[in-house]
PDB file of N, CA, C and O in Angstrom:
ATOM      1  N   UNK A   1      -7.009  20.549 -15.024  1.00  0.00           N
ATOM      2  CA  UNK A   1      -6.114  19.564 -15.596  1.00  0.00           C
ATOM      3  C   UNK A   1      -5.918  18.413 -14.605  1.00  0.00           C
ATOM      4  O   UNK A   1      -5.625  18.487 -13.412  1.00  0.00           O
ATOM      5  N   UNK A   2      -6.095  17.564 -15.199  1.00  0.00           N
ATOM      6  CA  UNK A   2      -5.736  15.814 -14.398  1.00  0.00           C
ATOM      7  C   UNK A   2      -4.566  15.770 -14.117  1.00  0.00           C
ATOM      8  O   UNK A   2      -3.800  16.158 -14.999  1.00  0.00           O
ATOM      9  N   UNK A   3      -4.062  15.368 -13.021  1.00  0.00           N
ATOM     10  CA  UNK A   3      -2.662  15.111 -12.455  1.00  0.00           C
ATOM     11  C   UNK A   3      -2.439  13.791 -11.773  1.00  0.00           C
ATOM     12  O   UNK A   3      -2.635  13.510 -10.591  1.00  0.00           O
ATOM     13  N   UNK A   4      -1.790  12.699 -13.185  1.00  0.00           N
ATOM     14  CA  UNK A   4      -2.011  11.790 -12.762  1.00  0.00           C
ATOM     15  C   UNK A   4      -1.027  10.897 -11.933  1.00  0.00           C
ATOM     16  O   UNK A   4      -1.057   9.684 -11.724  1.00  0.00           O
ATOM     17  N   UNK A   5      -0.017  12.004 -11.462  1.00  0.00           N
ATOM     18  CA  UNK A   5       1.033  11.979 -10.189  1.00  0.00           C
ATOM     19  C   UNK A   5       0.614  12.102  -9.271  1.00  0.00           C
ATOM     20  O   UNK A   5       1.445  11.784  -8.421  1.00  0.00           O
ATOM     21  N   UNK A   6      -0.352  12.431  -8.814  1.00  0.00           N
ATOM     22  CA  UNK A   6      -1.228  12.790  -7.566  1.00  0.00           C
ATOM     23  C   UNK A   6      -1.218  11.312  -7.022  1.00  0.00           C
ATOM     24  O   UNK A   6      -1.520  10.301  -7.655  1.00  0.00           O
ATOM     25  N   UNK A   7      -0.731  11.424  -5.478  1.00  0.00           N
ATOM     26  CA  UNK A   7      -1.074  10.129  -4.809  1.00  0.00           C
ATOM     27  C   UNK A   7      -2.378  10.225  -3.851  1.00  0.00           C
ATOM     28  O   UNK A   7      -2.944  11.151  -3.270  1.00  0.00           O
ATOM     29  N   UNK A   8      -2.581   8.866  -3.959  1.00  0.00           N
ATOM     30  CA  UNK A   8      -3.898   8.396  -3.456  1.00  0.00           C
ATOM     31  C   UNK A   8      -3.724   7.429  -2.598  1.00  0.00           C
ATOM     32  O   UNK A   8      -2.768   6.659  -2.700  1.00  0.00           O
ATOM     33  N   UNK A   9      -4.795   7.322  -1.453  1.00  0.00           N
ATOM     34  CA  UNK A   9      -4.758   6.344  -0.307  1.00  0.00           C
ATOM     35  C   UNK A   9      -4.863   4.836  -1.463  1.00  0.00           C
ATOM     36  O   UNK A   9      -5.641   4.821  -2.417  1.00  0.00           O
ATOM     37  N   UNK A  10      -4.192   4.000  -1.218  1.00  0.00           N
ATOM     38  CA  UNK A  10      -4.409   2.446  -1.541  1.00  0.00           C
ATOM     39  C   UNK A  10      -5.201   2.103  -0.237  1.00  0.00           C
ATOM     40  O   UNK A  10      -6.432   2.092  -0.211  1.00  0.00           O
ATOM     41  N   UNK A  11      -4.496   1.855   0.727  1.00  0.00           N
ATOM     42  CA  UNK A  11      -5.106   1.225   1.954  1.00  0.00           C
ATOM     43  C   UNK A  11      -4.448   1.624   3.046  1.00  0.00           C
ATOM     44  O   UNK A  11      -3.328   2.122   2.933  1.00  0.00           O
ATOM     45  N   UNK A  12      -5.234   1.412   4.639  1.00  0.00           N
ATOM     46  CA  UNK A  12      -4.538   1.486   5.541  1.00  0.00           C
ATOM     47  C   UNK A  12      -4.283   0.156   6.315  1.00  0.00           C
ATOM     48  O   UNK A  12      -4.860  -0.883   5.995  1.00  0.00           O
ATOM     49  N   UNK A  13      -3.432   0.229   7.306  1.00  0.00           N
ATOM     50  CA  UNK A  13      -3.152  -1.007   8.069  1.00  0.00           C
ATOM     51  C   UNK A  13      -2.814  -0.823   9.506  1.00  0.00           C
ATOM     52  O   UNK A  13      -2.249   0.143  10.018  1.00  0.00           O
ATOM     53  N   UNK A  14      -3.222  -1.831  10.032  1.00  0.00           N
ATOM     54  CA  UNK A  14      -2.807  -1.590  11.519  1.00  0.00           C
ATOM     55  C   UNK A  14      -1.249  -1.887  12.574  1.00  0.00           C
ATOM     56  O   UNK A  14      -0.800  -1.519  13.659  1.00  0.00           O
ATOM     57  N   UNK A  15      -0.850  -2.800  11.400  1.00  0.00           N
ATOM     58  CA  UNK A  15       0.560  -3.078  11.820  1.00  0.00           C
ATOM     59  C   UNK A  15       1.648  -3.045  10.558  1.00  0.00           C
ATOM     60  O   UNK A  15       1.503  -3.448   9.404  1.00  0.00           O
ATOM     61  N   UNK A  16       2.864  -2.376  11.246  1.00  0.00           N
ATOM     62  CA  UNK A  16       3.361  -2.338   9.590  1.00  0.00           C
ATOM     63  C   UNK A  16       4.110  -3.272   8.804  1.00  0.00           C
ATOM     64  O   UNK A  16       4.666  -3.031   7.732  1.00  0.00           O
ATOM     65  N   UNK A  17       4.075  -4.449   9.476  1.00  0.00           N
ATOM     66  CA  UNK A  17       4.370  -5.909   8.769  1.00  0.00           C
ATOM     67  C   UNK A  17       3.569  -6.118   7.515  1.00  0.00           C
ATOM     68  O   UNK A  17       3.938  -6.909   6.646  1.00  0.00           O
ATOM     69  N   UNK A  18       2.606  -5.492   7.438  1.00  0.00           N
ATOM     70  CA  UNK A  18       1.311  -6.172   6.293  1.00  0.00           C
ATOM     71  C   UNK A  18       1.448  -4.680   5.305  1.00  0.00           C
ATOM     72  O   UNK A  18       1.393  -4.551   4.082  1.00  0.00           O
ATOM     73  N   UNK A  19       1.597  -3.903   6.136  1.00  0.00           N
ATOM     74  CA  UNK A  19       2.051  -2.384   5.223  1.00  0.00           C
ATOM     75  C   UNK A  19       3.324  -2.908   4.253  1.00  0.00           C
ATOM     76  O   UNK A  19       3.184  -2.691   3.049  1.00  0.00           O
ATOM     77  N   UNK A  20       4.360  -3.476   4.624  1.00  0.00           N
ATOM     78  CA  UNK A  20       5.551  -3.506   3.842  1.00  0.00           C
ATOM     79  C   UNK A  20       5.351  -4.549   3.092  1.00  0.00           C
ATOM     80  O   UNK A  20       5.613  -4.326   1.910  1.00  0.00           O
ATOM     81  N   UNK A  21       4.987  -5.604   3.321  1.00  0.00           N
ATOM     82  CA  UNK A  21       4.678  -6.766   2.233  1.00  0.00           C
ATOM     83  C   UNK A  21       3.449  -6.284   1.150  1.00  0.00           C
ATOM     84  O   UNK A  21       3.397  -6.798   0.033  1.00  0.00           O
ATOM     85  N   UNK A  22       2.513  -5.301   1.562  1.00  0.00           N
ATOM     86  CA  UNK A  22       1.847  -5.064   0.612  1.00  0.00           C
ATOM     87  C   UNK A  22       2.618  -4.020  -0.449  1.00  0.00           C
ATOM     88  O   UNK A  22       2.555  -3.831  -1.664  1.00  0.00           O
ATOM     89  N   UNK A  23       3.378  -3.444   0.662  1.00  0.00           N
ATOM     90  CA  UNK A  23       4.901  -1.945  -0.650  1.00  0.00           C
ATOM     91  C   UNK A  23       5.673  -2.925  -1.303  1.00  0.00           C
ATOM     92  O   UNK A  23       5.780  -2.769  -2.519  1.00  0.00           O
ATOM     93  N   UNK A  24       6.435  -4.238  -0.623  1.00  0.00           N
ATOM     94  CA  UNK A  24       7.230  -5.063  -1.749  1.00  0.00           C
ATOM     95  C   UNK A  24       6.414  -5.694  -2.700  1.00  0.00           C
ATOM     96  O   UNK A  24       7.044  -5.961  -3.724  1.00  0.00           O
ATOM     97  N   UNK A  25       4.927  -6.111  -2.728  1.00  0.00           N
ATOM     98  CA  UNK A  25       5.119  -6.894  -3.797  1.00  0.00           C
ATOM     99  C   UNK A  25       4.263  -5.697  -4.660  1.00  0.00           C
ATOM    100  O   UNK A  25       3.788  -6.160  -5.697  1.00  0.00           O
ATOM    101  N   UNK A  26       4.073  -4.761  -4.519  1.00  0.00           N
ATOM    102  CA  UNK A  26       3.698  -3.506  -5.461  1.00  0.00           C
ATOM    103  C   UNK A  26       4.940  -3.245  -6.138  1.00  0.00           C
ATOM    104  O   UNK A  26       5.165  -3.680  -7.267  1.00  0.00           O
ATOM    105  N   UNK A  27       5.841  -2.469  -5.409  1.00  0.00           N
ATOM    106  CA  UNK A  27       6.922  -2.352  -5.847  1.00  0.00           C
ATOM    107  C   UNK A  27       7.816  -3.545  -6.728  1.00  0.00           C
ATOM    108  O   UNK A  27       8.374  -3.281  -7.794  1.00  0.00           O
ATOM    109  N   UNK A  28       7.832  -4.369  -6.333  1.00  0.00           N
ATOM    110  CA  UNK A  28       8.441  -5.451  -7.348  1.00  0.00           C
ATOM    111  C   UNK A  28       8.029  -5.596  -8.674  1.00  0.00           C
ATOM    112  O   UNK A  28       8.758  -5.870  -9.627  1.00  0.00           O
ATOM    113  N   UNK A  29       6.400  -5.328  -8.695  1.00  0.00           N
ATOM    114  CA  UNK A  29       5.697  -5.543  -9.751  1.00  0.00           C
ATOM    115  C   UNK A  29       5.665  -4.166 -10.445  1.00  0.00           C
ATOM    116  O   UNK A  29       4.885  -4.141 -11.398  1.00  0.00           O
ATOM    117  N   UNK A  30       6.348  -2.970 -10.190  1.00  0.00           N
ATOM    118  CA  UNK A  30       6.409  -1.977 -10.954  1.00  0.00           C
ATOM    119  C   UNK A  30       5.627  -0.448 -10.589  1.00  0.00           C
ATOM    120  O   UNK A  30       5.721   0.538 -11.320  1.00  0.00           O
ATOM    121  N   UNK A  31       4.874  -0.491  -9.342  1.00  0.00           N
ATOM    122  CA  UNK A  31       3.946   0.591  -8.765  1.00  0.00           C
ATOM    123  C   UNK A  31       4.512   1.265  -7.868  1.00  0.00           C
ATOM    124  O   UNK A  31       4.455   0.729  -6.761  1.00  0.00           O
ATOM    125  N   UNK A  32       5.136   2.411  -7.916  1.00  0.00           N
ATOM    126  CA  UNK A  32       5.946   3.187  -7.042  1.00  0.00           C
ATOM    127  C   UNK A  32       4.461   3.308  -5.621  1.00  0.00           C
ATOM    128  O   UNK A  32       3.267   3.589  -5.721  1.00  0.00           O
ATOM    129  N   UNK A  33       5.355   2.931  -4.414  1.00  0.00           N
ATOM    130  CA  UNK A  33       4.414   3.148  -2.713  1.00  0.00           C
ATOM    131  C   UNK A  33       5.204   3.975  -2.147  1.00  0.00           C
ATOM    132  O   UNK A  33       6.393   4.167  -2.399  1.00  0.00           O
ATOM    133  N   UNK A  34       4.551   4.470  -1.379  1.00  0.00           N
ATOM    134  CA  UNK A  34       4.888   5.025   0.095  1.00  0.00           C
ATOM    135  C   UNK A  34       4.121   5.439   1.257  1.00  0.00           C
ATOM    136  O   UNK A  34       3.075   6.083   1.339  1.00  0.00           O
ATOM    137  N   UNK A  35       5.053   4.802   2.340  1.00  0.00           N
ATOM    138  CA  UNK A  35       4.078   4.465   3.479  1.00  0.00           C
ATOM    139  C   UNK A  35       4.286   5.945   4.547  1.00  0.00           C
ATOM    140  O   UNK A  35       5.381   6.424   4.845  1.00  0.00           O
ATOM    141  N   UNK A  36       3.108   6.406   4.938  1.00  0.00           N
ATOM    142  CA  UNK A  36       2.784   7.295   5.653  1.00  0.00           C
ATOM    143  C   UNK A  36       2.814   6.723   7.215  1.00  0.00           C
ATOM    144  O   UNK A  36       2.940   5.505   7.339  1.00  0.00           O
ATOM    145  N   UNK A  37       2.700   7.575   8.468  1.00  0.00           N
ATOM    146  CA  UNK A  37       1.911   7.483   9.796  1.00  0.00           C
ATOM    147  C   UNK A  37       2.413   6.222  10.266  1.00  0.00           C
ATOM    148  O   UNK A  37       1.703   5.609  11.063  1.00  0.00           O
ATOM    149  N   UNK A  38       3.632   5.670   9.874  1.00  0.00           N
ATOM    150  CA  UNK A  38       4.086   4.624  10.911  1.00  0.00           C
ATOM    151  C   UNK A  38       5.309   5.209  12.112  1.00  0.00           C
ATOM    152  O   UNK A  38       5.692   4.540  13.072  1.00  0.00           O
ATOM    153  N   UNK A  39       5.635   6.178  11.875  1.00  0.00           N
ATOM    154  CA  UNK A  39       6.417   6.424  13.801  1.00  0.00           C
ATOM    155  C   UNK A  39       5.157   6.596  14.004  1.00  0.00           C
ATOM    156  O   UNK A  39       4.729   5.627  14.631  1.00  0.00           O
ATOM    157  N   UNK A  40       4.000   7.680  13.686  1.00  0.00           N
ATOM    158  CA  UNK A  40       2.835   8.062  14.613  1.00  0.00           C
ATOM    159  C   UNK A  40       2.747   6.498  15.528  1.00  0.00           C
ATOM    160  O   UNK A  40       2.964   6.086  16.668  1.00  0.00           O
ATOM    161  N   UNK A  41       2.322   6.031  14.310  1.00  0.00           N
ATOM    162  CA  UNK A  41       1.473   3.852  14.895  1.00  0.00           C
ATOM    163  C   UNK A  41       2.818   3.459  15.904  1.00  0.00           C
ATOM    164  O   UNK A  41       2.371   3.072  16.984  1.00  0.00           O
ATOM    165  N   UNK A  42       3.589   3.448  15.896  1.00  0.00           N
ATOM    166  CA  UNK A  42       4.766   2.848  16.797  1.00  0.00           C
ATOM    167  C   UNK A  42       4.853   3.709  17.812  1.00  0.00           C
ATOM    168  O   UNK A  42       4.572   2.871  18.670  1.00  0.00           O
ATOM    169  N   UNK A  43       5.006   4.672  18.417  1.00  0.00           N
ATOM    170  CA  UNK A  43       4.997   5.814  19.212  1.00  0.00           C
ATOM    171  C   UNK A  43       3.696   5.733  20.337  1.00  0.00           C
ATOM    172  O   UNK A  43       3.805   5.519  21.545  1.00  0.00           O
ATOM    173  N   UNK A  44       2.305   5.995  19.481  1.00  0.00           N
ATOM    174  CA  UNK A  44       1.375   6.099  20.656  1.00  0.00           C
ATOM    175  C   UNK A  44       1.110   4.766  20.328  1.00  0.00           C
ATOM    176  O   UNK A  44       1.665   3.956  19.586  1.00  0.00           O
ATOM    177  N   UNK A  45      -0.084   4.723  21.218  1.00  0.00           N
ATOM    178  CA  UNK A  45      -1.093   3.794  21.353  1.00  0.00           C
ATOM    179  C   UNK A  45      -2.255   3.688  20.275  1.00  0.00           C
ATOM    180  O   UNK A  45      -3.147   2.866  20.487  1.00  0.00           O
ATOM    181  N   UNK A  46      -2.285   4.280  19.408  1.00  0.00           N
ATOM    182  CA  UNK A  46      -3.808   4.448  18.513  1.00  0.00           C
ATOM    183  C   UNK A  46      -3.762   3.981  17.107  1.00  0.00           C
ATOM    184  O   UNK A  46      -4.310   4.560  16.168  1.00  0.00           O
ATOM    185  N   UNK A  47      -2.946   2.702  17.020  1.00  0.00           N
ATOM    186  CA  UNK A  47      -2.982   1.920  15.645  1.00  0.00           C
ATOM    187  C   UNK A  47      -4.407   1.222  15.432  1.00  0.00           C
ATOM    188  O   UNK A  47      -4.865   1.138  14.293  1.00  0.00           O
ATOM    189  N   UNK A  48      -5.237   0.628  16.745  1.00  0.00           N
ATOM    190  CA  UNK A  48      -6.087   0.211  16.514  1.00  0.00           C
ATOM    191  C   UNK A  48      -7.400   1.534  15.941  1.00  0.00           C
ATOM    192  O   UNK A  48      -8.601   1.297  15.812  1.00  0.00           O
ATOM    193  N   UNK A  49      -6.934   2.454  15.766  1.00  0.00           N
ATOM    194  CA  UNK A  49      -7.743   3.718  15.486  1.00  0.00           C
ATOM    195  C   UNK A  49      -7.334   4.346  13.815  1.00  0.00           C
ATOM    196  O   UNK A  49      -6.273   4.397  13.193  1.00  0.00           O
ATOM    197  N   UNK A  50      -8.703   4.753  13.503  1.00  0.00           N
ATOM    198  CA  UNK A  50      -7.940   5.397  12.052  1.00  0.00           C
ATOM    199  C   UNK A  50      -6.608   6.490  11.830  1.00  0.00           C
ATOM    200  O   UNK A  50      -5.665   6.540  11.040  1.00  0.00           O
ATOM    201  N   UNK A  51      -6.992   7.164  12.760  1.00  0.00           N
ATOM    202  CA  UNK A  51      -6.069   8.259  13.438  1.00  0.00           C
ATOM    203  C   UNK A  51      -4.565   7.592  13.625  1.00  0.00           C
ATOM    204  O   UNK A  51      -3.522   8.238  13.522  1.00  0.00           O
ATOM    205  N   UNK A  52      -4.647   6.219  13.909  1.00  0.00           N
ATOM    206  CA  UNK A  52      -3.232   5.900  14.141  1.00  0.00           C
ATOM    207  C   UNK A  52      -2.918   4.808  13.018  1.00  0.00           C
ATOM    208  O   UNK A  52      -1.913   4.101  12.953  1.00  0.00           O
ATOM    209  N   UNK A  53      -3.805   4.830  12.315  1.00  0.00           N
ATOM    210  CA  UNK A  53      -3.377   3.576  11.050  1.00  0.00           C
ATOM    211  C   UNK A  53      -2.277   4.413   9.917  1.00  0.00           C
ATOM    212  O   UNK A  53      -2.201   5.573   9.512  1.00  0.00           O
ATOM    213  N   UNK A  54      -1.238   2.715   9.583  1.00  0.00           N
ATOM    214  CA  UNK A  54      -0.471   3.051   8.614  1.00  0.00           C
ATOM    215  C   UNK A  54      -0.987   3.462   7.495  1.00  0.00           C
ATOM    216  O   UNK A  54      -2.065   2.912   7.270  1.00  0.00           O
ATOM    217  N   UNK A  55      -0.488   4.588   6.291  1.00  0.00           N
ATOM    218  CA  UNK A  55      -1.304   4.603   5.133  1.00  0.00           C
ATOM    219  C   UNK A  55      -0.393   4.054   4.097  1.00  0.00           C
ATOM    220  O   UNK A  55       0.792   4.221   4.385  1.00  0.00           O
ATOM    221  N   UNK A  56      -0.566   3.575   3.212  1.00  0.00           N
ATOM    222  CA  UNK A  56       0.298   3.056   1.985  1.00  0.00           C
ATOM    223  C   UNK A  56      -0.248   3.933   0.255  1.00  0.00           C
ATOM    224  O   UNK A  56      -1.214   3.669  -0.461  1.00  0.00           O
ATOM    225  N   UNK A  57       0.541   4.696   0.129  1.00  0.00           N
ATOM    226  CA  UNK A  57      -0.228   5.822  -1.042  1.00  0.00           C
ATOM    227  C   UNK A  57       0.304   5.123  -2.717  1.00  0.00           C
ATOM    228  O   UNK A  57       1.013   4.117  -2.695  1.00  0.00           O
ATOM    229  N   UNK A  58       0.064   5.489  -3.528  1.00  0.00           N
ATOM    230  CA  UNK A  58       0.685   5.066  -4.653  1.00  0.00           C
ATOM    231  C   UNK A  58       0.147   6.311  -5.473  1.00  0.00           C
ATOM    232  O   UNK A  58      -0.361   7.259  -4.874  1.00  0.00           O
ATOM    233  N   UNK A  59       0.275   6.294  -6.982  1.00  0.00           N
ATOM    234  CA  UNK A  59       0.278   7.718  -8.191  1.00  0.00           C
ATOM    235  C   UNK A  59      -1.157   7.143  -8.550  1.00  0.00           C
ATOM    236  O   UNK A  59      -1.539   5.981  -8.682  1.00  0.00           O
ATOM    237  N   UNK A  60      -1.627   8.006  -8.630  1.00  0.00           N
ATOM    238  CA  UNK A  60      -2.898   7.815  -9.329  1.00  0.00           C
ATOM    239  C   UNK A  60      -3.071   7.289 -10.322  1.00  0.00           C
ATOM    240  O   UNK A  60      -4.163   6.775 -10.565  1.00  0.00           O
ATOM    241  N   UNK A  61      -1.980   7.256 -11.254  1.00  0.00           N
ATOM    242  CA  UNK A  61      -2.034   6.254 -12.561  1.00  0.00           C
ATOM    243  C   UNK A  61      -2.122   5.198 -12.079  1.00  0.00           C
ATOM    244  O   UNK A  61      -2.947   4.478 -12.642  1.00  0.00           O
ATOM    245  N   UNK A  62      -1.510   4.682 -11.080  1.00  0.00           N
ATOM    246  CA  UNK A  62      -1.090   3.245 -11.366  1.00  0.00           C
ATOM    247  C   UNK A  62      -1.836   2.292 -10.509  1.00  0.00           C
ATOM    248  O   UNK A  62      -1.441   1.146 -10.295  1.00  0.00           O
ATOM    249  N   UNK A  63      -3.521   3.073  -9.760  1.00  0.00           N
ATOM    250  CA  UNK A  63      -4.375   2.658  -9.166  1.00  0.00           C
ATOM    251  C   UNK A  63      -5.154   1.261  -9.890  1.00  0.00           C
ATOM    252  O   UNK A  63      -5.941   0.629  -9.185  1.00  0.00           O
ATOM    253  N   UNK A  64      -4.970   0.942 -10.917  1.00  0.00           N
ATOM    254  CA  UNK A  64      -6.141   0.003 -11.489  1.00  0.00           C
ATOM    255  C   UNK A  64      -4.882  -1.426 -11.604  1.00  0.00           C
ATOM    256  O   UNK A  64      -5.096  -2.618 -11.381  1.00  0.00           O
ATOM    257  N   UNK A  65      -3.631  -0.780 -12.011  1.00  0.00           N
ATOM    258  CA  UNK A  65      -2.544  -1.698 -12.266  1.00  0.00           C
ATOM    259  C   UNK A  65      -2.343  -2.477 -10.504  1.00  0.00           C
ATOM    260  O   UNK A  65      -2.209  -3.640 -10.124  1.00  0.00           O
ATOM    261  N   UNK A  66      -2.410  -1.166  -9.803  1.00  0.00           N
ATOM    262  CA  UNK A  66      -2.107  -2.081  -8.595  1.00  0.00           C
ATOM    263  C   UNK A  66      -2.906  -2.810  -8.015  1.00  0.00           C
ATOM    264  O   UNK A  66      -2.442  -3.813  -7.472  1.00  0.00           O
ATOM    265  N   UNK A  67      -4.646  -2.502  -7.922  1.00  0.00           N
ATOM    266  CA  UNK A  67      -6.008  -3.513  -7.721  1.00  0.00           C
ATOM    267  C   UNK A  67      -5.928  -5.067  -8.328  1.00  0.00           C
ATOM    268  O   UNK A  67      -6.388  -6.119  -7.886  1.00  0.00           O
ATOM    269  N   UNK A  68      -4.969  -4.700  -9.808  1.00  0.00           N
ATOM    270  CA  UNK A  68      -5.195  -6.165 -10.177  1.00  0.00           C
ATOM    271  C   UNK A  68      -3.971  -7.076  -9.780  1.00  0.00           C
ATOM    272  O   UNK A  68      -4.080  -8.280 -10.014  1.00  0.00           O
ATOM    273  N   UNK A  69      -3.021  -6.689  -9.302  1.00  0.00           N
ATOM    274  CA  UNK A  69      -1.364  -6.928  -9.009  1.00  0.00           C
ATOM    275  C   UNK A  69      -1.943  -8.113  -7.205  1.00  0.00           C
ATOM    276  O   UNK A  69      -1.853  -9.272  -6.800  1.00  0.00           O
ATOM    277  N   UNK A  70      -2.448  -6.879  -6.791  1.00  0.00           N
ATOM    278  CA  UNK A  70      -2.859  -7.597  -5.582  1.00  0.00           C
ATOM    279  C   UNK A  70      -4.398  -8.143  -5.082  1.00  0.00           C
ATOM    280  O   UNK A  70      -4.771  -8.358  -3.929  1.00  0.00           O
ATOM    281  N   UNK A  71      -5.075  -8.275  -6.218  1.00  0.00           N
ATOM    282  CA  UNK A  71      -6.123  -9.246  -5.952  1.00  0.00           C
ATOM    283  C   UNK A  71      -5.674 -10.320  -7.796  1.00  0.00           C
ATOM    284  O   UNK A  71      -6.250 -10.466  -8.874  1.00  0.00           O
ATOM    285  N   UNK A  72      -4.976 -10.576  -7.465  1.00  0.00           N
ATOM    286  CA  UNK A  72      -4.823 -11.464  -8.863  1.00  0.00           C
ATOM    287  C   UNK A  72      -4.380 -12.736  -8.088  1.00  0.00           C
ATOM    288  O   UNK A  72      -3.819 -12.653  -6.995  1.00  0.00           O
ATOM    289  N   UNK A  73      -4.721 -14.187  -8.842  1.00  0.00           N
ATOM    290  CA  UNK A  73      -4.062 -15.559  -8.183  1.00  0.00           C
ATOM    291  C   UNK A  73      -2.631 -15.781  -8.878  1.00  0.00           C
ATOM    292  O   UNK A  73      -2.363 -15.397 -10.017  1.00  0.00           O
ATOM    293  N   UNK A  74      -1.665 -16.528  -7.930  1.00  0.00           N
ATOM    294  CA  UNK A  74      -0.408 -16.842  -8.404  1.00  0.00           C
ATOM    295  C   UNK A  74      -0.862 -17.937  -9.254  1.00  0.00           C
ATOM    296  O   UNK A  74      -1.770 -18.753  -9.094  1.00  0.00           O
ATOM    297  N   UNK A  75       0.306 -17.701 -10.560  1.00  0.00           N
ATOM    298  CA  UNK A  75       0.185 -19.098 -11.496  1.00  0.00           C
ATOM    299  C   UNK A  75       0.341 -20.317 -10.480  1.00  0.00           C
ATOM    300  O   UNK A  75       0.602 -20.103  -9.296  1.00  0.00           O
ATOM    301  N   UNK A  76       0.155 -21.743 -11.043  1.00  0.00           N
ATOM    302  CA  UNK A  76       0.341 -22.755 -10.615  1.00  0.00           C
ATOM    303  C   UNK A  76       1.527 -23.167 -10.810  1.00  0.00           C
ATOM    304  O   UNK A  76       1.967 -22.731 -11.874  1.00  0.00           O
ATOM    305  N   UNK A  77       2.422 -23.980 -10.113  1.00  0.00           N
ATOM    306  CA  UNK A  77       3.834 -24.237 -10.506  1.00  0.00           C
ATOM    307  C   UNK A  77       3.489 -25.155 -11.821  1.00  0.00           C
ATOM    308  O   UNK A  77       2.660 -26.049 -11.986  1.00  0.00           O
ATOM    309  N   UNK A  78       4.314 -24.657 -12.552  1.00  0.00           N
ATOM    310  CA  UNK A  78       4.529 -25.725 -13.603  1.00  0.00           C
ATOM    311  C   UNK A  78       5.836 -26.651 -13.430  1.00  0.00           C
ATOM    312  O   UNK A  78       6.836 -26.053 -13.034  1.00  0.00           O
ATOM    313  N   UNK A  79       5.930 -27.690 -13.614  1.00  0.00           N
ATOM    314  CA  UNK A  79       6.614 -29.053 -13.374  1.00  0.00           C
ATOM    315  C   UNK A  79       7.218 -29.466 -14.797  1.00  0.00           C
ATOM    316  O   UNK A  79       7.832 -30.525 -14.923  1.00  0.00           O
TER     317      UNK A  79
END
């Protein structure tokens, strides 16, 4: 049986400035995140390493919703 609560890696990051702006504008737009392995990254030395990268997970459903959320262009201001 498919379990489509199951979380999945989105991406990792090396600093967690770019981790949280990538969780707010998911989250704003409706894709439950959560970020893994950041005391690890703050603590040692090995962010520049996979071993020490932030992870940012989301539900497996909502993998295709969130690909297009954050590779999509902002409208143009309208005037």
């Amino acid at each position: 049986m498919k379990d489509d609560n199951e979380l999945v890696l989105y991406n990792t990051y090396y600093n967690d400035a770019d981790a949280y702006i990538d969780k707010g504008v998911l989250e704003t737009n409706g894709v439950p995140c959560v970020i893994t392995n950041e005391i690890i990254s703050n603590v040692y030395p090995l962010t520049m390493t996979p071993l020490g990268a932030i992870r940012l997970w989301i539900r497996k459903q909502d993998a295709d919703l969130a690909y297009r959320i954050m590779h999509s262009s902002p409208l143009p201001n309208q005037q």
